[in-house]
N, C-alpha and C positions, 0 to 999 in steps of 0.2 A: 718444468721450466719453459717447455713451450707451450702448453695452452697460457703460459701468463705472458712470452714474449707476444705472442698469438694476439694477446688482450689489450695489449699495451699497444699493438700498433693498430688495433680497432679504435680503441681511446681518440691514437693521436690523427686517427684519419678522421672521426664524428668531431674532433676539433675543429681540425681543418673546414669541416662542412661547416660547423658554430660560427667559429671566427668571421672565415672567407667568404663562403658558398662555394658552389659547386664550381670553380673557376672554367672549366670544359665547358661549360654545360652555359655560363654566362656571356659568354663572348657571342654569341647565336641568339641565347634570348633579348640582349640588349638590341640584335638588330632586328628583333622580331616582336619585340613586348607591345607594339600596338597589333598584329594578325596575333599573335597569342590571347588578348584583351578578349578580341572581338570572338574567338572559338571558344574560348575557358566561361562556364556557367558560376554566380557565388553559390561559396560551401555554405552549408545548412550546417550550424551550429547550434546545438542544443545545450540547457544550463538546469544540471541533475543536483539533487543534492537532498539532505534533512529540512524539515521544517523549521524557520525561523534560522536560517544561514545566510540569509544574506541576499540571495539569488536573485530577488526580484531587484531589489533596494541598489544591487552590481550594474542591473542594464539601468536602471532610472538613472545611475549618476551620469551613466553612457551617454543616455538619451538627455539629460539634465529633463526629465522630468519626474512624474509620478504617481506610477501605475498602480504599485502596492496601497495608495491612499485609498481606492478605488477597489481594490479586493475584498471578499468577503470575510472579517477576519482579517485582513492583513495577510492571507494567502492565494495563493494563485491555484483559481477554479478548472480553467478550463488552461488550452497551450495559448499560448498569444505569441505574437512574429512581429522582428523589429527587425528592418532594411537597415543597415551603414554602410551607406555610401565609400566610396573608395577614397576621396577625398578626404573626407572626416578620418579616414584611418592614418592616411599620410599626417595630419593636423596634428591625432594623438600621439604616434610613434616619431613624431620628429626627433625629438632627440637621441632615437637610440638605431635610426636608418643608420647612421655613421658605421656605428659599434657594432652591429648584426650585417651589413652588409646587403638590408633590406629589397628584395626585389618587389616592385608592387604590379603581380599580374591581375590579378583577380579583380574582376569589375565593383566588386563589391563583400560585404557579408548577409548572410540574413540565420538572425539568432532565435531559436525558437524558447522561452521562456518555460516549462513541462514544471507539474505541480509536486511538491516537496513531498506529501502524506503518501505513508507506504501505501495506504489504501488505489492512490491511481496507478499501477502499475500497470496497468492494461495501458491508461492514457501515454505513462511514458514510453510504453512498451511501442504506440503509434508512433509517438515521437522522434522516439530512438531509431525505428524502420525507416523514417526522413532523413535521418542524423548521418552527418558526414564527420564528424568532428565533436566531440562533448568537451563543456568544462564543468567539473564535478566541484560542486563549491563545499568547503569544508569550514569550519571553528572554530578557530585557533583555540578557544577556549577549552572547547567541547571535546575535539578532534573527531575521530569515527562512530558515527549515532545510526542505530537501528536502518535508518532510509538510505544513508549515504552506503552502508556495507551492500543494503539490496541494489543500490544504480549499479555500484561496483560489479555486481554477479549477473545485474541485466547488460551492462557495456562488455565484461568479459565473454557471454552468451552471444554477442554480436558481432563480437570483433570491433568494438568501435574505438577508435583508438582517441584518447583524453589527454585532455589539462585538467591539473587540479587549482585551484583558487581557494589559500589557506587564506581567508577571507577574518576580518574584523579586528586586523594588527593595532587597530587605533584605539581597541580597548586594554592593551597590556598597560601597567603603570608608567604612567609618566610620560606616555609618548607623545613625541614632538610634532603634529602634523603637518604636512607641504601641501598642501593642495593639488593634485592631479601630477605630482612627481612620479617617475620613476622609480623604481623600489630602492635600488643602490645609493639613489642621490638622496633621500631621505635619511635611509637608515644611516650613512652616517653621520649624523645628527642628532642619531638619539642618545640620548648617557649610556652610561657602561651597564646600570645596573638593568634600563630599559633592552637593552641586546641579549643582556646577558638571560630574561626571562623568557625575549623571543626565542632565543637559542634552546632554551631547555624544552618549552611548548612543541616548537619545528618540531625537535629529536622524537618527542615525543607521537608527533604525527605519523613520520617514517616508520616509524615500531609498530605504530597501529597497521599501516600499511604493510609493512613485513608479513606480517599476521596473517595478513589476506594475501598473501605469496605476493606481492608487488613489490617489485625495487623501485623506489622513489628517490629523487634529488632535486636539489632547491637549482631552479632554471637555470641561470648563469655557472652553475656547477657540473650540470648533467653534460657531460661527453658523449653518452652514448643515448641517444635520444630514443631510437628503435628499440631499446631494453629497457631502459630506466624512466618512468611517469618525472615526467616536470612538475616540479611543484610552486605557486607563485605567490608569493606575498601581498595580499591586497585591502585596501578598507572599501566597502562601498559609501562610507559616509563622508570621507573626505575624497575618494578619487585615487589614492595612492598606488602602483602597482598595475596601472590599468595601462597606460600605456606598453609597461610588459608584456600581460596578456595579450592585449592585439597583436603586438609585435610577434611574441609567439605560434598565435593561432595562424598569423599569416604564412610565416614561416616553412610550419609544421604543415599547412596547405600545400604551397608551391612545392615544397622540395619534397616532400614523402608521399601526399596525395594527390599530385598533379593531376595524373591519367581519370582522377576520378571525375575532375569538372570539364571536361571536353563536353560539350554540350548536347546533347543527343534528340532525336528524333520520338523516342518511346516516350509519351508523356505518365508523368508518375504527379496526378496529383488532389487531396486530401482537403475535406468539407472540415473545418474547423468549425465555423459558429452558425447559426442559422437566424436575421434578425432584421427589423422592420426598421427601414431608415428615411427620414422624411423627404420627402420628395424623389426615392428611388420605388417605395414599396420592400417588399419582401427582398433581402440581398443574403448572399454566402462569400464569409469568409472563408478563403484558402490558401492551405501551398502549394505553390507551385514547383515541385521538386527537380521535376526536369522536363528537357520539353517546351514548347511554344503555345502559348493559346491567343488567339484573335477576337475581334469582334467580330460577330456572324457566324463563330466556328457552332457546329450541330450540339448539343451536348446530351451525356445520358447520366442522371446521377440518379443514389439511391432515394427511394420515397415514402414516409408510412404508409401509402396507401397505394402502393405499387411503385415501378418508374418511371421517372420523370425526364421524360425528352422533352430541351426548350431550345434556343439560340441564343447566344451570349449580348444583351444590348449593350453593354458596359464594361469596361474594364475599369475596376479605379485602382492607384494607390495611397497610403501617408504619407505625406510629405518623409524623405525621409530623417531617420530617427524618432520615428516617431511610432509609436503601437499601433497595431493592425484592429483592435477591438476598443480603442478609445476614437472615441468620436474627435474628428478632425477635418479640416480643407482635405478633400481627396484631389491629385492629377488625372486626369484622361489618358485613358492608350490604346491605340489601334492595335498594339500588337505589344504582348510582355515574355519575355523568354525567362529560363530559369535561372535562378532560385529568386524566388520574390513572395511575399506574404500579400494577396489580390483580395478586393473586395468585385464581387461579381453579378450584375445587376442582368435580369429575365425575367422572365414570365414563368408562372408556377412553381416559383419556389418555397409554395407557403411549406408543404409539407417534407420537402429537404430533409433529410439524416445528418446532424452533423459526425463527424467520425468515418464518414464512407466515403468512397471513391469517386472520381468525377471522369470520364472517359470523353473522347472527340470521336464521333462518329465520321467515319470518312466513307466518300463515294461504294454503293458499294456491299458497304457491310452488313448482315443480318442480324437487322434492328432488334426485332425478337427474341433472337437468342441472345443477343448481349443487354437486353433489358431480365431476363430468366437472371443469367449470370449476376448482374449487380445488383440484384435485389437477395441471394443469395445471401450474405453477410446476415442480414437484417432477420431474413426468415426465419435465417437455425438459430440466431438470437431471440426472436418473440416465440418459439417453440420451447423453447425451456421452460421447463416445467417439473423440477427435483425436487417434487411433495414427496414426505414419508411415505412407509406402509401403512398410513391410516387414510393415505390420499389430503393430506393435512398441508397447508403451506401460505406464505407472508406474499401480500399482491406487492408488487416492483414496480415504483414509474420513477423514470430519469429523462434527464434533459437532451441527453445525446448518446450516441453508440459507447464512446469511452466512459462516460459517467457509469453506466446501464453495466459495462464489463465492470469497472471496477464494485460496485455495487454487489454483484454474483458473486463475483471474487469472494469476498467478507462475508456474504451468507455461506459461500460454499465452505469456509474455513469457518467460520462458528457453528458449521452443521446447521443453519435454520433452512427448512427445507423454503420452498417458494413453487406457489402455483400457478401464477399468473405476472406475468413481464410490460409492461408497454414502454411508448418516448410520449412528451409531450406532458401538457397540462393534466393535470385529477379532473377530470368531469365527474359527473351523475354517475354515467352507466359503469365507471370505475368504481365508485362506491358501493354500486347494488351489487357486483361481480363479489367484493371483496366481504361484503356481508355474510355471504353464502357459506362461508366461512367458520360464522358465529355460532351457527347452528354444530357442526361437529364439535368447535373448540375455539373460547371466545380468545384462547391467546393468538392465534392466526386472525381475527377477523381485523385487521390493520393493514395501511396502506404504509408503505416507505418510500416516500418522495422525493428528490436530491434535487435541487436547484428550479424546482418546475412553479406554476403558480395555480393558487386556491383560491378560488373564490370563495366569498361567502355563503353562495348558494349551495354550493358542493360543501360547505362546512356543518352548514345545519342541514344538510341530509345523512351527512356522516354522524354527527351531532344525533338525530333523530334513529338511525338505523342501528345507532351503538358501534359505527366503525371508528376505532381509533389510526388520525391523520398523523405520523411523523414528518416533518414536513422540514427541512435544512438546507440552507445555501453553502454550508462546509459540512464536508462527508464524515469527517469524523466523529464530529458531535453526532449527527445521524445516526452512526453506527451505536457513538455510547449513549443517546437517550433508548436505542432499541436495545439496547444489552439490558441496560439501568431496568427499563420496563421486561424483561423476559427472568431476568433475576428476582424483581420483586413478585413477578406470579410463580416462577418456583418457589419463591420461599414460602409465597401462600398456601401453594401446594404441597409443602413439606411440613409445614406446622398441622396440617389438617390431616396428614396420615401419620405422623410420628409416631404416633401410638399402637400402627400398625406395623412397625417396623422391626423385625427383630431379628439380632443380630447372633451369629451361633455361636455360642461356649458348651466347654465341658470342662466340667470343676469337680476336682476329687474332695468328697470329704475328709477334715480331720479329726480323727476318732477323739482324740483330749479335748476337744472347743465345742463340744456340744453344749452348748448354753441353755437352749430352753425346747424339747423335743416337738408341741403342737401349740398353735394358736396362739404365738404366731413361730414359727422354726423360726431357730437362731442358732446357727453354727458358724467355725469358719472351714472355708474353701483355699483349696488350692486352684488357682487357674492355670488347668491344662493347656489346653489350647482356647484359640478365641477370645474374646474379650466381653464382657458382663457390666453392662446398662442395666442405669434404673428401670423400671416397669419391665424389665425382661419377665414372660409367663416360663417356668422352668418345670422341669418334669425328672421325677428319677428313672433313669433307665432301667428296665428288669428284662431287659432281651436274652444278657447270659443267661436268666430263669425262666427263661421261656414263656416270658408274660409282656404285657402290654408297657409301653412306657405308662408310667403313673401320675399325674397331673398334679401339681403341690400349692400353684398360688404364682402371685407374683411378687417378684424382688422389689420395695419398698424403700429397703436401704442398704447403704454399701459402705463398711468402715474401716481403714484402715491408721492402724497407730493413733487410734481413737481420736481418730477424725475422719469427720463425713465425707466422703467422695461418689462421682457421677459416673466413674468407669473406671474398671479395674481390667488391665491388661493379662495377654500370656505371663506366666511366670512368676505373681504375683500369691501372697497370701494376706486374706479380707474374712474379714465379719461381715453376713451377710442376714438381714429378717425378709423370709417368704410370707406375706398373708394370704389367705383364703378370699375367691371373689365372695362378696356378700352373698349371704344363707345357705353357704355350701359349705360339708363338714371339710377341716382337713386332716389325709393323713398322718398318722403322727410318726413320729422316729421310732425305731427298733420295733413298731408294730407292723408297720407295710414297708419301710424300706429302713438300710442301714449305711454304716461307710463303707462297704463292700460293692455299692450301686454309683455311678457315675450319677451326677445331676447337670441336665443338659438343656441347652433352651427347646422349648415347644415353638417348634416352626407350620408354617400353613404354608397351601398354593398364594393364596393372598400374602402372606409379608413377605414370601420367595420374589413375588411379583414387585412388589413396592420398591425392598433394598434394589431390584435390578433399574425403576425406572427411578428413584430417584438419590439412592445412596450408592451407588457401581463403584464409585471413586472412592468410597471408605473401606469397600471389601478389599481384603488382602488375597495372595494366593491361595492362601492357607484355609480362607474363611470359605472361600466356594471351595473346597476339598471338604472340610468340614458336611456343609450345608446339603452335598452329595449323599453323605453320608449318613444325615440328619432323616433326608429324604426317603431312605429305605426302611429306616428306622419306624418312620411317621408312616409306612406306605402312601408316598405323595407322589404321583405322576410328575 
């Protein structure tokens, strides 16, 4: 009775917070909310979720434009950063300042957009290290899909604390849409039956959530906000709901993560793209996390070809609302403090790392060791090198550090080893590396490319040298035309030994089904153990006799309840005909052996070899117990 009194007046205090605010806590900041402005940095919000949710399609309505058109696929490759201004936010949340008690400190947002395919995990994993704040976009339809449980277990690994966005309410039947409404002022609008499918969907989300140990509740519901995930109702296609989520995220800033935006001194901030823009030259997209950067400030970032110390000519941003990697009017800045998504204009930035770090050299510091230091990242990345034991492995080229991790990732979990890593474009001398290859084993002689560019010349040298180019602007295709290709030369390579392949049985004869004793034997079996394939070579055991196994032919055919079959399992009873290979006598029944002899497969070092490289996954426990045993039998090392 008391931990629920306990509970209940936890409830009615995170009410009180819902409702009111922090009443203490406002009568100070209202006389302080412009020196609060001026110290508080914007929170870095990041938008995690499954493929094809929504996510991007959510900031476009934000932004009223459209970035997604512009993806490859219709997915987001790389992170992109969108600035909203503080104004704009006031604009969208007007109607619901009243109702929440809205305080507007924070100079701003800036939302980092991070790619849906489980494959970038690495990239959101960057992401997420920026991320002050996540909104995990979800499907009403869908609810919890393979990517959305993985952000779940990377934002829980972080601590990062979320909004959910039950995103695409304006595809349940019948729904009514408002354009850029509030959620509540909509939904009462929609018929009964259209609530009544929302309601069961919701229900259904929660559960999913439950599942992954999270207490979730629909926003204007949730009391207890520090326990229970908000969950928000939104369409990206009409706008609805969006006002919520701002409102919320603002919220959820000021009052829980205030201490986190106080502005700081230690700059924390992150190469996003690396790309040639006219009349700048060579520029780097970044965040700017925390921290100040200037014009003229020293810089040290990472470089493929060592690092790279410039001085900053330029500061620009997009107007805002508007994306950090779509071409745009940029503004001019002497000076940008954090959080801001910056396009940053110097000298030698051709060879740039996107994905790596950008540091301010001050008075001072020893340039040297902190160029050692930030090149670091990059090094133990192009040192990788996880070829088999045959020294065997697939050459790696990617666009940036995150592409390059994710990419490993996916080899490293399909086991394909890899010999060779770089960033940047396929040249020549990546092609002759990766040929090198062909020679051991022409499945490795391929390059795997993620978003980089081929020329033609590099094409027909690949072309000429016999290296096969995978070459993809989305990583998954990538992944499954290399799968698709590693598949179809196994199987090549399985048709081409099958016959080498033999799997162990030991079958009792039965002494009543002798059918026909030599030329060709025809009995039936009992399957002891193991399982008995066509062209199995079989031999009658005479070990209790103290003789050699005896060599009989091979299994031809296999009948049972008179009809043909391709395998006969443990426990099974089969008509089986042995024939003799051509121009070899065979022995016959009750002459050299009888039912008193087990009949066992003839194994070699060779089909022991094959079943382990290319059938592992069909052997039971039982079969390599077996095969052990087969081994002593056969006296096979």
């Amino acid at each position: 009775e008391e931990e629920k009194e306990e509970e209940e007046k936890e409830e009615e205090e995170e009410k009180e917070d819902v409702t009111k605010g922090e009443e203490t806590k406002s009568e100070s900041n209202n006389n302080n909310d412009e020196e609060d402005t001026e110290i508080l940095r914007s929170p870095i919000c990041c938008v995690l979720g499954h493929v094809d949710t929504g996510k991007t399609k959510l900031l476009d309505r934000l932004r009223k434009s459209n970035v997604q058109g512009g993806e490859a696929g219709g997915i987001t490759q790389q992170i992109g950063a969108t600035y909203v201004p503080l104004e704009h936010i006031k604009k969208e949340t007007k109607k619901l300042s009243n109702l929440y008690n809205i305080q507007y400190q924070i100079p701003g947002l800036l939302i980092i957009d991070t790619p849906g395919h489980e494959a970038f995990s690495n990239l959101r994993k960057r992401g997420s290290s920026l991320c002050n704040i996540a909104i995990l976009v979800v499907d009403i339809q869908h609810g919890l899909e393979p990517q959305t449980i993985e952000s779940l277990r990377l934002l829980r690994s972080r601590k990062t604390p979320f909004i959910v966005a039950v995103n695409k309410i304006d595809t349940l039947y019948d729904w009514k849409p408002s354009p850029n409404a509030p959620f509540r002022e909509t939904f009462k609008q929609q018929p009964k039956h259209t609530k009544r499918e929302f309601e069961e969907k919701f229900q259904h989300v929660k559960t999913q959530f439950a599942e992954q140990e999270f207490n979730s509740e629909i926003y204007d519901r949730n009391k207890q906000i520090k326990k229970y995930i908000s969950l928000v109702p939104t369409s990206a296609i009409t706008g609805e709901g969006l006002p919520d989520l701002l409102a919320l995220i603002l919220q959820f800033s000021q009052k829980l993560l205030r201490k986190e935006f106080i502005l700081s001194e230690n700059l924390q901030c992150t190469v996003l793209e690396v790309k040639k823009v006219d009349g700048l030259g060579t520029t780097i997209d970044v965040i700017l996390a925390d921290g100040t950067l200037n014009v003229g400030d020293d810089i040290l970032l990472t470089g493929l070809n060592g690092a790279i110390q410039t001085k900053i000519r330029a500061l620009l941003t997009p107007e805002p609302l508007k994306e950090i990697r779509i071409k745009s009017p940029y503004k001019k800045h002497k000076s940008i403090r954090a959080a801001e998504g910056i396009k940053i204009s110097a000298q030698n930035l051709e060879h740039a790392i996107a994905g790596s770090n950008l540091i301010v050299l001050k008075p001072g510091d020893d340039v040297e060791a902190a160029k050692i230091a930030i090149q670091k990242d990059l090094k133990n990345m192009l040192n990788i090198k996880k070829t088999n034991e045959n020294g065997l492995g697939v050459y790696v080229q990617a666009s940036s550090l995150g592409s390059l991790e994710a990419l490993l990732e996916f080899l490293e979990t399909a086991e394909i080893p890899v010999s060779h890593v770089s960033i940047g474009d396929v040249h020549r001398k990546d092609v002759m590396k990766a040929s090198t290859m062909l020679e051991k084993d022409p499945t490795y002689g391929c390059i795997l490319a993620f978003d980089v560019k081929i020329s033609n010349d590099v094409q027909a040298e690949a072309d000429k040298r016999g290296v096969r180019i995978f070459a993809r602007d989305i990583i998954y295709n990538l992944e499954n035309d290399f799968i698709d290709y590693m598949d179809e030369i196994k199987q090549k390579k399985i048709d081409s030994v099958k016959n080498e392949a033999v799997f162990p049985v030991k079958m009792q004869i039965l002494e009543q089904h002798i059918f026909n004793k030599k030329n060709p034997i025809v009995l039936g079996v009992y399957i002891k153990k193991g399982s008995l394939r066509l062209n199995t070579p079989i031999c009658a055991d005479l070990t209790s006799r103290g003789k050699d196994p005896l060599y009989l032919g091979r299994v031809v055919s296999i009948e049972e309840n008179r009809k043909q079959i391709e395998e006969a399992t443990e426990g099974r009873e089969v008509a089986i005909k042995i024939e003799m290979d051509i121009d070899e006598t065979q022995p016959g029944y009750d002459h050299k052996f009888d039912h008193t002899d087990y009949l066992i497969s003839k194994i070699t070092r060779r089909s022991i070899d094959v079943l382990k490289q290319y059938f592992v996954s069909d052997l039971t426990k039982s079969d390599k117990v077996l095969i052990a045993r087969f081994k002593k039998i056969f006296d096979i090392l």
